[in-house]
N, C-alpha and C positions, 0 to 999 in steps of 0.2 A: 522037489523042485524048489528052486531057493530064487532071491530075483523080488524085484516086478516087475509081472507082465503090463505089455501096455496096454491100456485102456482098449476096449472094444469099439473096433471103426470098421470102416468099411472105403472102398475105393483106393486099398492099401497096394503097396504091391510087396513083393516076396522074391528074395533067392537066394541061394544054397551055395556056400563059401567053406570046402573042407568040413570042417562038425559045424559050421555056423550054418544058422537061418538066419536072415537078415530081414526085416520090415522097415518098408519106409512109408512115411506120408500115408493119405491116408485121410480123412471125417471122422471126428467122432461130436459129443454130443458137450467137451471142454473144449473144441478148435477153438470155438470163436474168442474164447475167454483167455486163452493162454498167453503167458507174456514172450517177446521173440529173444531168445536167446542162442540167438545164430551169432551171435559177434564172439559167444565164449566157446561154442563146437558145441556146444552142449543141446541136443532137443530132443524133445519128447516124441517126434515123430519117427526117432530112429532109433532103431532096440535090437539086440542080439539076442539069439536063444542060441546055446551052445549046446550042444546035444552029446559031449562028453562029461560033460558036469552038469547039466540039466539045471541051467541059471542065464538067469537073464540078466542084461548089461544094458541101463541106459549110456549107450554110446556116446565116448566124448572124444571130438578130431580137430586136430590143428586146422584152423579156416576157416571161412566163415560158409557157415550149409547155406544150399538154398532153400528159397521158402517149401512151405511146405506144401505137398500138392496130392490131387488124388486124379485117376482115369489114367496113369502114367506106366511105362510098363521098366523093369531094373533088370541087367541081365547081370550073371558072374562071366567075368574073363578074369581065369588064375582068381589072383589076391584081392584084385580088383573089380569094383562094381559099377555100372556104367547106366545113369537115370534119360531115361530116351521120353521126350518132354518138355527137356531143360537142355538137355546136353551136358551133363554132370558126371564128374567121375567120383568114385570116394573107394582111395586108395586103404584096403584094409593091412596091409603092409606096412605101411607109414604113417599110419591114422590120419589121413589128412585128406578134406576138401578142393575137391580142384575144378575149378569151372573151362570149358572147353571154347574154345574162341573159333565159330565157321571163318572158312574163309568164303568169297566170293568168286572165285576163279573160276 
């Protein structure tokens, strides 16, 4: 297995995209300490395990993530992953961050 895994947390959530595992968000025991690098796509709370190549990918997406969060549940549709919580898409297709606007109708 080649990669690093990410840190050992709990209150993560998980799902299965093609050979990917996906882990978002999530506690661990560096949350509090970490610095926020959501303005570059870049975070620690989001990690790929590819299960064709058995390596991990700290994932990096056009847009800004949302914060990081645990108790939250992430479903796959197709390409795409969908954080119910927040209302969060993160298109694995296009690599990109996409926040979802309710309407009130």
């Amino acid at each position: 297995m080649s990669g690093t895994p990410p840190n050992p947390r709990y209150g993560h959530s998980a799902s299965i995209s093609g050979p990917d595992i996906v882990f978002f968000g999530g506690w661990t025991l560096e949350s509090g300490k970490r610095l926020d690098k959501r303005e570059s796509g870049n975070t620690e709370y989001f990690t790929i395990l590819n299960t064709n190549t058995m390596s991990w990918d700290l994932a990096t997406y056009k847009g800004k993530a949302p914060h990081c969060r645990y108790g939250h549940t992430i479903t796959s549709i197709g390409p795409h992953l969908l954080i119910f919580g927040i209302l969060f898409l993160i298109s694995l297709t296009y690599k990109r961050w996409m926040g979802i606007q309710q309407s009130n109708k």
